[in-house]
VEXKE-409045 format. One record per residue (C-alpha): x, y, z; residue number from 1. Coordinates in nm, 3 decimals, always signed. Example, Ala and Ser with C-alpha at 12.3 -4.5 7.8 and 13.67 -1.06 7.14 Angstrom:
# VEXKE-409045
px/py/pz/k
+1.230/-0.450/+0.780/1;
+1.367/-0.106/+0.714/2;
# end
This chain:
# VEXKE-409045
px/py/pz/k
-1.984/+1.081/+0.866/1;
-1.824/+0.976/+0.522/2;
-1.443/+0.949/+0.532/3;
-1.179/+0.877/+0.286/4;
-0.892/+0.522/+0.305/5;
-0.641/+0.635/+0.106/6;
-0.382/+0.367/-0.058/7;
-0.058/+0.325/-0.010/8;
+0.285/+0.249/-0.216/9;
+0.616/+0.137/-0.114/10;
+0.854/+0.365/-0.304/11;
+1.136/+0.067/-0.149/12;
+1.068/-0.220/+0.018/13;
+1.380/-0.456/+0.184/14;
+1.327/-0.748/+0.401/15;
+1.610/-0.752/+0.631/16;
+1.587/-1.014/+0.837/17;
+1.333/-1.274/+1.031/18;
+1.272/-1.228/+1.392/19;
+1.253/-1.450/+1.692/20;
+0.827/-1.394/+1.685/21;
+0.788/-1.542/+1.343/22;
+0.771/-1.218/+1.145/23;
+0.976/-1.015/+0.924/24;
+1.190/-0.696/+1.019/25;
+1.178/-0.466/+0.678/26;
+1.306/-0.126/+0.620/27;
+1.059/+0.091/+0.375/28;
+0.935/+0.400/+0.243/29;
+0.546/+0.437/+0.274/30;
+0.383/+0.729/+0.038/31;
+0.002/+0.729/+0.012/32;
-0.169/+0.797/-0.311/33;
-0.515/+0.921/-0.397/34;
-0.643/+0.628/-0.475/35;
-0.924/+0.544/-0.196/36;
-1.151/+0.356/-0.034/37;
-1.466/+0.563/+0.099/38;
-1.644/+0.435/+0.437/39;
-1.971/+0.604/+0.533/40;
-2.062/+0.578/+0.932/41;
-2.433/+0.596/+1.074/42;
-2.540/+0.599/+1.402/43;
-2.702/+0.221/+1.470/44;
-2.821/+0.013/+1.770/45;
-2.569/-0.268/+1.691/46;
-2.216/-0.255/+1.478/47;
-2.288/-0.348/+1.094/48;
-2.104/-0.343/+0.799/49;
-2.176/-0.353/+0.422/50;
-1.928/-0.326/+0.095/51;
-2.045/-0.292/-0.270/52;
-1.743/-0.567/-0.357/53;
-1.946/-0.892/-0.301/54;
-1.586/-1.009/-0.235/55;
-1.542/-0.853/+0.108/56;
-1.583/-1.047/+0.373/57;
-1.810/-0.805/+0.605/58;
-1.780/-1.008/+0.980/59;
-1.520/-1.013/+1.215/60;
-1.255/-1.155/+0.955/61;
-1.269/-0.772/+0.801/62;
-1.021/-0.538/+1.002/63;
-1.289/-0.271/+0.999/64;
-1.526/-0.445/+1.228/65;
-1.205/-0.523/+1.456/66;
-1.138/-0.183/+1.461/67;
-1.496/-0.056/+1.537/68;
-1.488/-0.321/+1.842/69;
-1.807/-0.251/+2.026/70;
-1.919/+0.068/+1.890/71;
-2.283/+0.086/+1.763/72;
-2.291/+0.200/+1.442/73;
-2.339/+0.112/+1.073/74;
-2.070/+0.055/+0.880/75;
-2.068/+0.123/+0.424/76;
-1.800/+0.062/+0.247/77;
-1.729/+0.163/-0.102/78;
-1.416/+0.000/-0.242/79;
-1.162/+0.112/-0.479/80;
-0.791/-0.035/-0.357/81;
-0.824/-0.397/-0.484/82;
-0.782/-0.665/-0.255/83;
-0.427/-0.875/-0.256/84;
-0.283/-0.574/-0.484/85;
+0.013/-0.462/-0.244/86;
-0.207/-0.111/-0.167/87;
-0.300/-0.132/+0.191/88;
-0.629/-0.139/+0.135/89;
-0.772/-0.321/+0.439/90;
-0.531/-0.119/+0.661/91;
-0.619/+0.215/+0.523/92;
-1.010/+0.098/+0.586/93;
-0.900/+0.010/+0.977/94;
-0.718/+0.293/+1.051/95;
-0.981/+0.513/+0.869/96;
-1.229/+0.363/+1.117/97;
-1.022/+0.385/+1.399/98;
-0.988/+0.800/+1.331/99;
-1.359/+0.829/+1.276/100;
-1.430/+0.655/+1.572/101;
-1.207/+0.879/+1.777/102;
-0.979/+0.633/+1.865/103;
-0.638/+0.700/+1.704/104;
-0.405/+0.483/+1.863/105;
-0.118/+0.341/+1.772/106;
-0.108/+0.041/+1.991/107;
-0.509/-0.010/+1.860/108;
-0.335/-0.026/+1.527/109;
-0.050/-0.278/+1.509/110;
-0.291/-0.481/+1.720/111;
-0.492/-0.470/+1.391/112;
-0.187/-0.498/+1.147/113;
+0.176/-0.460/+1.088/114;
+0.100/-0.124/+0.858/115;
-0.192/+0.021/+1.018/116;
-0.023/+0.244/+1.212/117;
+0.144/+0.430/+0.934/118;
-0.240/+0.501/+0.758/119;
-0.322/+0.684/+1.039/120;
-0.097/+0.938/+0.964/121;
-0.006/+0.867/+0.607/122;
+0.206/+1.103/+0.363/123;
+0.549/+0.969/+0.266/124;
+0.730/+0.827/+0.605/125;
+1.041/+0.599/+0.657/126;
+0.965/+0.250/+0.846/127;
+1.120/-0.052/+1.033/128;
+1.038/-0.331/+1.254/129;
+0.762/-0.490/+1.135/130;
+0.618/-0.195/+0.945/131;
+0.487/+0.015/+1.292/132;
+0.843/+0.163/+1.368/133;
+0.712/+0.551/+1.183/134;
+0.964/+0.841/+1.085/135;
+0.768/+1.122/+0.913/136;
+0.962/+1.272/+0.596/137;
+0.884/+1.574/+0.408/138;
+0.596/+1.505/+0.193/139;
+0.624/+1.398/-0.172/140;
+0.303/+1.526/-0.298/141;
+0.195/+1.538/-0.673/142;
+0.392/+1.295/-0.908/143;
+0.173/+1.126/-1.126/144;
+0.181/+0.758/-1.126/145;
-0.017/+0.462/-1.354/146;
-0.092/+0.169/-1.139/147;
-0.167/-0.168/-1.349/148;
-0.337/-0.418/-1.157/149;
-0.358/-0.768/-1.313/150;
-0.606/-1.021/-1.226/151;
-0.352/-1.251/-1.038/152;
-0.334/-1.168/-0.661/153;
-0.062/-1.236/-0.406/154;
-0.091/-1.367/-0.049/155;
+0.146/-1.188/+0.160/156;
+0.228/-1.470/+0.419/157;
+0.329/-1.695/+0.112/158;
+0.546/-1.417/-0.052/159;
+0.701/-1.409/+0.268/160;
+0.773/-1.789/+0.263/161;
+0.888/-1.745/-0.074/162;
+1.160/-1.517/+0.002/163;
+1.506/-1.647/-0.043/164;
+1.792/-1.376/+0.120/165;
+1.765/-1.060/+0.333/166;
+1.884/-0.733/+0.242/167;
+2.125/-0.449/+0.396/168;
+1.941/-0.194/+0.536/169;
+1.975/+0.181/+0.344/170;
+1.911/+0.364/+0.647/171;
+1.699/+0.646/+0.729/172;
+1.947/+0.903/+0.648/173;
+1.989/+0.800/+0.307/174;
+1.569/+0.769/+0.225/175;
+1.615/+1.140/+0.387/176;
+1.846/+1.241/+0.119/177;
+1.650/+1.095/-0.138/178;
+1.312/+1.207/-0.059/179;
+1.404/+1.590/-0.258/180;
+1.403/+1.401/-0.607/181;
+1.305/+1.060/-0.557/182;
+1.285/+0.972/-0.951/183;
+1.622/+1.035/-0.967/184;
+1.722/+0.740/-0.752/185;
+1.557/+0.473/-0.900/186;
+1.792/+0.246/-0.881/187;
+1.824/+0.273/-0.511/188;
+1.451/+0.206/-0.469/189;
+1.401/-0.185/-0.451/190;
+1.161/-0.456/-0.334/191;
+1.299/-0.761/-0.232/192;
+0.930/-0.908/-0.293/193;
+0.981/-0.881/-0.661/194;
+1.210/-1.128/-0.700/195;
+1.059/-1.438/-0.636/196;
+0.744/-1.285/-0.712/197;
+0.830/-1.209/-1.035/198;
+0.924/-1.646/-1.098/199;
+0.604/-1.721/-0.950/200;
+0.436/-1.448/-1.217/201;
+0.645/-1.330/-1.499/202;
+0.378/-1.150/-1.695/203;
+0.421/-0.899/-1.361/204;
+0.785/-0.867/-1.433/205;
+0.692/-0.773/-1.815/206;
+0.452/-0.510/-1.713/207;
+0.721/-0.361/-1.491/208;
+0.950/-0.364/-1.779/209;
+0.645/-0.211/-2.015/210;
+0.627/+0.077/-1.734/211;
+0.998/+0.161/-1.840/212;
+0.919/+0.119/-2.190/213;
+0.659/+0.394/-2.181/214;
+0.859/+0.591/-1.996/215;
+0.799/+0.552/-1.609/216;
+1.132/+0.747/-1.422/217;
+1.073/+0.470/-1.195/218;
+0.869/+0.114/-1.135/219;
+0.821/-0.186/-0.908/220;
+0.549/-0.347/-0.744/221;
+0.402/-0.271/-0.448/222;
+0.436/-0.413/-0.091/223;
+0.416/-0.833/-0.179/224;
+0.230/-0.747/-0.515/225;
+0.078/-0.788/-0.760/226;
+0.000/-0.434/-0.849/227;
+0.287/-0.270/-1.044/228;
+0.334/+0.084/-1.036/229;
+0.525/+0.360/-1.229/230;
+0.591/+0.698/-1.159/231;
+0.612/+1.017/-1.423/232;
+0.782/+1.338/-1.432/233;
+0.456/+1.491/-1.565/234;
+0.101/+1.374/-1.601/235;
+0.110/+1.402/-1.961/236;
+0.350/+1.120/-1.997/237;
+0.192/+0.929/-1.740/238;
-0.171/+1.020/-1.949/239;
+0.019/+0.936/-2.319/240;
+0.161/+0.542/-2.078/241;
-0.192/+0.441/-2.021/242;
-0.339/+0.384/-2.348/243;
-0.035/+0.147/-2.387/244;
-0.253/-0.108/-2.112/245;
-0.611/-0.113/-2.215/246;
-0.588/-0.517/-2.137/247;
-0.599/-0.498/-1.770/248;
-0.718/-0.258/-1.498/249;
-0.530/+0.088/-1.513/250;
-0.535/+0.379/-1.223/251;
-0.404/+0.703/-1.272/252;
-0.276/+0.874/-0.936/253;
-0.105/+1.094/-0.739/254;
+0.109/+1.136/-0.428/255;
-0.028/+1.251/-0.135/256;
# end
C-alpha cells in the first residue's frame, strides 16, 4: 500500500493564551497543500521503518513508528515536507499511517501530536485548543502558492518560549466569512510566531517582504517557521515569483 502525507499551511496563526498543562491555546486556519510526503507499507514479521533523508530519525523518536504501535509491517518513507519548516510534516506522516493502518482515531492522534488530528481529515478547517479542537470549512482548493524554505530551521517549543503577548481571538465566524476570498483579507491573516521569529532571523522577514515584492496577494510563515509562503491569484504570477529565489529551496503548490 503506498499512500500520500500531504503538508500543511496556516493561512493565520494566533496564540491566545497559555494553559494550566503547560501548553498553548491558539486559534488557526489549517489548509493542506500538495506538497507530500509518500509512505509505502509492506506486510513484515516485525514493524520497520526506512526514509531516503539520512536525517530522519527512523526508531521510536519518529511519530510514524508511534503510530504503527505493534503492527507488523515495513515501513518506507520518501520525504518531501522538510523537517523544522512549519509544514506538518511528521504529523501528516502519523496520521497517514494511522489511516493506512485502519486506525483513524482522533484520540490515537493528539496522543501523537497537537495537529495530528486535523491531517487526518485535512482540507482547509478552523482550530482551537491546542490545535485538535477541528471545524471543517468549505474547501479552498487551487490557489497557487511559492513556498521558500531557507536553510535555518525553527524548534517549535523554543518559538513558543520566545513568544512575548497573546492575541484576541477572530472567531470562527469571521475565518467563515473569509474563507470565499481569502486573498482579499490579508491583513486579517496573522501569525503571532513571526514576530519574534522574525528578530531571531531577519533574512526570514526579508523573504516575506520579497514575496510581496513579486507580487504574493498574501505571505507569512508557516506554523513556528521557518518556511515562508505566498499565495497568487494565478499560477502564472506565482511561476514569473520563482525565478526571483534561485538562492534557496523553492516549491510551487497548491491548495488542497
Amino acid at each position: 500500500m503506498r499512500v500520500n502525507a500531504y503538508a500543511k499551511i496556516n493561512w493565520s496563526l494566533r496564540i491566545t493564551g497559555k494553559r494550566p498543562d503547560g501548553f498553548h491555546d491558539l486559534e488557526t486556519l489549517f489548509q493542506t497543500i500538495t506538497l507530500h510526503d509518500t509512505l509505502t507499507f509492506e506486510d513484515s514479521d516485525r514493524l520497520s521503518l526506512t526514509c531516503d533523508d539520512p536525517s530522519i530519525p527512523i526508531d521510536e523518536t519518529n511519530l510514524v513508528i508511534r503510530a504503527a504501535g505493534n503492527a507488523k509491517v515495513a515501513i518506507s518513507l520518501h520525504k518531501e515536507i522538510p523537517a523544522g519548516g512549519g509544514l506538518g510534516g511528521g504529523s501528516a506522516d502519523a496520521a497517514a499511517t494511522l489511516i493506512a493502518l485502519g486506525k483513524p482515531s482522533p484520540e490515537i492522534a493528539l496522543s501523537l501530536g497537537s495537529d495530528v488530528p486535523f491531517f487526518l481529515t485535512g482540507g482547509t478547517a478552523y482550530a482551537t485548543g491546542r490545535g485538535e479542537i477541528i471545524t471543517p470549512l468549505p474547501r479552498v482548493a487551487g490557489i497557487p502558492l511559492l513556498l521558500l524554505i531557507p536553510e535555518d530551521r525553527v524548534n517549535t517549543a523554543r518559538a513558543f518560549g520566545m513568544l512575548q503577548r497573546f492575541s484576541p481571538p477572530l472567531g470562527i465566524e469571521r475565518y467563515r466569512a473569509m474563507v470565499d476570498d481569502l486573498l482579499t483579507h490579508a491583513a486579517e491573516l496573522l501569525n503571532d510566531f513571526e514576530e519574534p521569529i522574525f528578530n531571531l532571523l531577519p533574512a526570514l522577514r526579508m523573504l516575506k517582504a520579497q514575496l510581496y515584492e513579486a507580487g504574493a496577494a498574501w505571505a507569512a510563515m508557516s506554523g513556528s517557521g521557518s518556511t515562508i509562503v505566498g499565495a497568487f491569484r494565478n499560477a502564472e504570477d506565482r511561476d514569473a515569483a520563482r525565478e526571483r529565489f534561485s538562492n534557496l529551496r523553492v516549491v510551487s503548490a497548491e491548495t488542497i
